[in-house]
N, C-alpha and C positions, 0 to 999 in steps of 0.2 A: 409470402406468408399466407396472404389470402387462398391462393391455390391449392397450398400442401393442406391449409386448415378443413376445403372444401374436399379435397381428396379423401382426410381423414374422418369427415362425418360420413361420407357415402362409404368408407368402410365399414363405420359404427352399423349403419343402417343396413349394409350387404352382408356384415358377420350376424345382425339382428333376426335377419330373416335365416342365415345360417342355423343359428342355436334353434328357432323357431323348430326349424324343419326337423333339427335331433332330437330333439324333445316329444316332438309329437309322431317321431316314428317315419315321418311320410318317405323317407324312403322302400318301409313295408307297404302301405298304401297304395305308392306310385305302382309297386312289383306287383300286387295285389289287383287292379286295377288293368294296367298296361303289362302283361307277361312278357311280349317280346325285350322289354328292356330289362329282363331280368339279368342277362350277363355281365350286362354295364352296371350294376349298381355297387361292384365292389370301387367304382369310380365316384361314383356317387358320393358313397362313403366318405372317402377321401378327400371328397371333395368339402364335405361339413367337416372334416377335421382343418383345412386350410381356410375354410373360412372363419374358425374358431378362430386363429392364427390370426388373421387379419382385423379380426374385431379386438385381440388383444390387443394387436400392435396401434390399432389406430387410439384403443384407449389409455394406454401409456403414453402418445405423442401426444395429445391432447393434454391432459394432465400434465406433462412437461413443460410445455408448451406456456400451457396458463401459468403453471407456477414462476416460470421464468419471468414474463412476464410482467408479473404481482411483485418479482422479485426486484427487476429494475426499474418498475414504476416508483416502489419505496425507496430505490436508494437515492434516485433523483430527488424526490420527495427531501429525501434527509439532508441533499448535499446542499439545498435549494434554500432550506430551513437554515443550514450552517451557514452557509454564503451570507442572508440575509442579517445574519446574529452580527458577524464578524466583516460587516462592510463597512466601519467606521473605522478598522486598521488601514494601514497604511505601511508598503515596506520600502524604508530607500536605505543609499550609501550612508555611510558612518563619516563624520570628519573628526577630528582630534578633539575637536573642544566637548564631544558627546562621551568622550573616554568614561569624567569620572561621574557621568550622570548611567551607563550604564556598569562601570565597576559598584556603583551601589545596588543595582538590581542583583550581581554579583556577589557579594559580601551578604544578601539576603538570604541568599537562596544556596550555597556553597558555603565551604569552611575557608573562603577567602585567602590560595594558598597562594595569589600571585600580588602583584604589586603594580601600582601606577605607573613607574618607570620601567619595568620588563614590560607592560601590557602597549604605551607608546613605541617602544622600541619594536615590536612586533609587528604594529602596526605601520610603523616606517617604513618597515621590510618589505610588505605587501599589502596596500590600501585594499583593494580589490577585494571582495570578497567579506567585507565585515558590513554586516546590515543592521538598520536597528529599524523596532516596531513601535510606529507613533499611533498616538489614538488620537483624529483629527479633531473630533469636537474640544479636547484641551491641545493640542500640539505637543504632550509629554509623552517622553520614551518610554515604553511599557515593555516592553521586551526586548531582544537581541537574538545574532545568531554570527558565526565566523565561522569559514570557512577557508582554511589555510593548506596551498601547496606545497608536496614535503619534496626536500631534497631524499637525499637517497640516505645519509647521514640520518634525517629527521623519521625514514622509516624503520630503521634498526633501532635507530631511539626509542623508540616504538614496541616496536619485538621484545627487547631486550629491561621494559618498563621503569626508561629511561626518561620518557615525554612529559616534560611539564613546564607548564607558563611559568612557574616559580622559580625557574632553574636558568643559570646564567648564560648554558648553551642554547637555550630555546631560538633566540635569533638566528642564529645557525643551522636550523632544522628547517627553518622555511627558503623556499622559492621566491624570489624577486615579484614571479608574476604567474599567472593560471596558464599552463600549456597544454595541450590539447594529451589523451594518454597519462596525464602525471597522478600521484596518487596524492590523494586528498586529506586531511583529519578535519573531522567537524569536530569545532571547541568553542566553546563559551555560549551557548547554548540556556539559555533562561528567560520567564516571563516573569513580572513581579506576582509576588506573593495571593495567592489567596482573587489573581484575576486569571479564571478559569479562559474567559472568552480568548484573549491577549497570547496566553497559551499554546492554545488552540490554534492561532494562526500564525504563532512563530514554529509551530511543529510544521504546520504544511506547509510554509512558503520554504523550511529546511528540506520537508521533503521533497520539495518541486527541484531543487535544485540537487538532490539524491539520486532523484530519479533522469536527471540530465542525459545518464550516459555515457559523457564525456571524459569522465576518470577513470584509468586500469584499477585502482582501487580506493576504497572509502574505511578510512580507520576513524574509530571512537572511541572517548575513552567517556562516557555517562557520568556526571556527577550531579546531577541535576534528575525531577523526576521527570521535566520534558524530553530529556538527551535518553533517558533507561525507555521513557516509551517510542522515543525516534525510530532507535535503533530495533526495537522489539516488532515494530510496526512495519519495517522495511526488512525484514528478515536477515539483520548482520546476525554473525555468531561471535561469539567467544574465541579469540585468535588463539588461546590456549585450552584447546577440548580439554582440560580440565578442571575449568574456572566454569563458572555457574554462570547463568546471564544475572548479575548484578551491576549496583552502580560499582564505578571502581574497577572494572574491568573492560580490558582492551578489546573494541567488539571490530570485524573487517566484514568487508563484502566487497567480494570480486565482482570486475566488471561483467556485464552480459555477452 
């Protein structure tokens, strides 16, 4: 960095003297002056015209250069600031007994279309993969997030806008356990009400695990406004290009 930066002031300062020299003619001067180099000066010429050139380019690089930068100094800055806000979270495994403390975060924040006994029974299916977010200075769950492996049955389900917690075949659609390749649906997805920070850091610890890799694909179906910005934020689309990105629609992203 240091080098190319030193490379491109000595251009600033060699295209400087370049413009200098167009300006004031001195290739008339020089002719004027010393006649035998008269033949050579249509080289000359050319030669202020490349170093024009090279005083552009060194002042675009530069200005790039800084902007970038400026650029990544803020966003550390910002991430640094977030990190700071949201280091009283805390994300771990879900046990059964945290079910109906987060199905209330649930019934908050959604039209509460599932139920106690489907939502354990899911849970049965596949512990794995269901987190909830404590805020450590009380030890209360502030948020949630699950993450369920679909059979292949559970991905048509899907397609076919057939998928939901509230529905009797729902245990059926899941996977016993996370295999490496299998296609994924993020569901149940929410922070409690009106805690912005809590939010905040159950959308990233989803995305962290979005961003995994690990799945040939990631279905969603948003009903929450942290799920409609998850998705929005990770570039899923609308599995049916005719559907708008709204909440309520089935959003995919293929693996990379």
């Amino acid at each position: 960095m240091l080098s190319s930066r030193a490379a491109a002031y000595f251009g600033l300062i060699f295209g400087a003297a370049g413009i200098t020299g167009s300006v004031l003619d001195l290739d008339d001067i020089v002719e004027d002056r010393v006649p035998w180099v008269s033949p050579y000066m249509e080289i000359v010429e050319w030669s202020f015209i490349g170093i024009l050139l090279i005083f552009s380019l060194s002042v675009f690089w530069l200005l790039w250069s800084t902007i970038s930068q400026l650029s990544v100094e803020s966003r550390f800055a910002t991430e640094g600031v977030l990190r700071r806000r949201l280091q009283h979270f805390v994300c771990e495994d879900m046990d059964a007994d945290d079910i109906p403390d987060i199905l209330k975060i649930y019934g908050a924040t959604t039209d509460g279309r599932t139920s106690e006994s489907v939502t354990r029974a899911i849970y049965g299916k596949c512990k794995k993969g269901w987190k909830k977010v404590i805020d450590i200075r009380t030890r209360k769950i502030v948020g949630y997030f699950v993450l369920l492996p679909l059979t292949r049955s559970g991905e048509q389900a899907i397609k076919e806008r057939e998928f939901s917690f509230g529905s009797t075949k729902a245990v059926s659609w899941i996977r016993t356990s996370h295999s490496k390749n299998c296609a994924l649906y993020i569901g149940m997805l929410a922070a409690e009400p009106n805690n912005r920070q809590a939010r905040a850091f159950v959308i990233d610890r989803t995305a962290h695990f979005v961003n995994s890799g690990r799945y040939s694909r990631l279905f969603a179906r948003p009903i929450t406004k942290e799920g409609l910005r998850l998705v929005k934020s990770k570039k899923f689309s609308p599995y049916n290009e005719k559907d708008r990105p709204e909440m309520d629609v089935v959003f995919v992203k293929e693996a990379r």
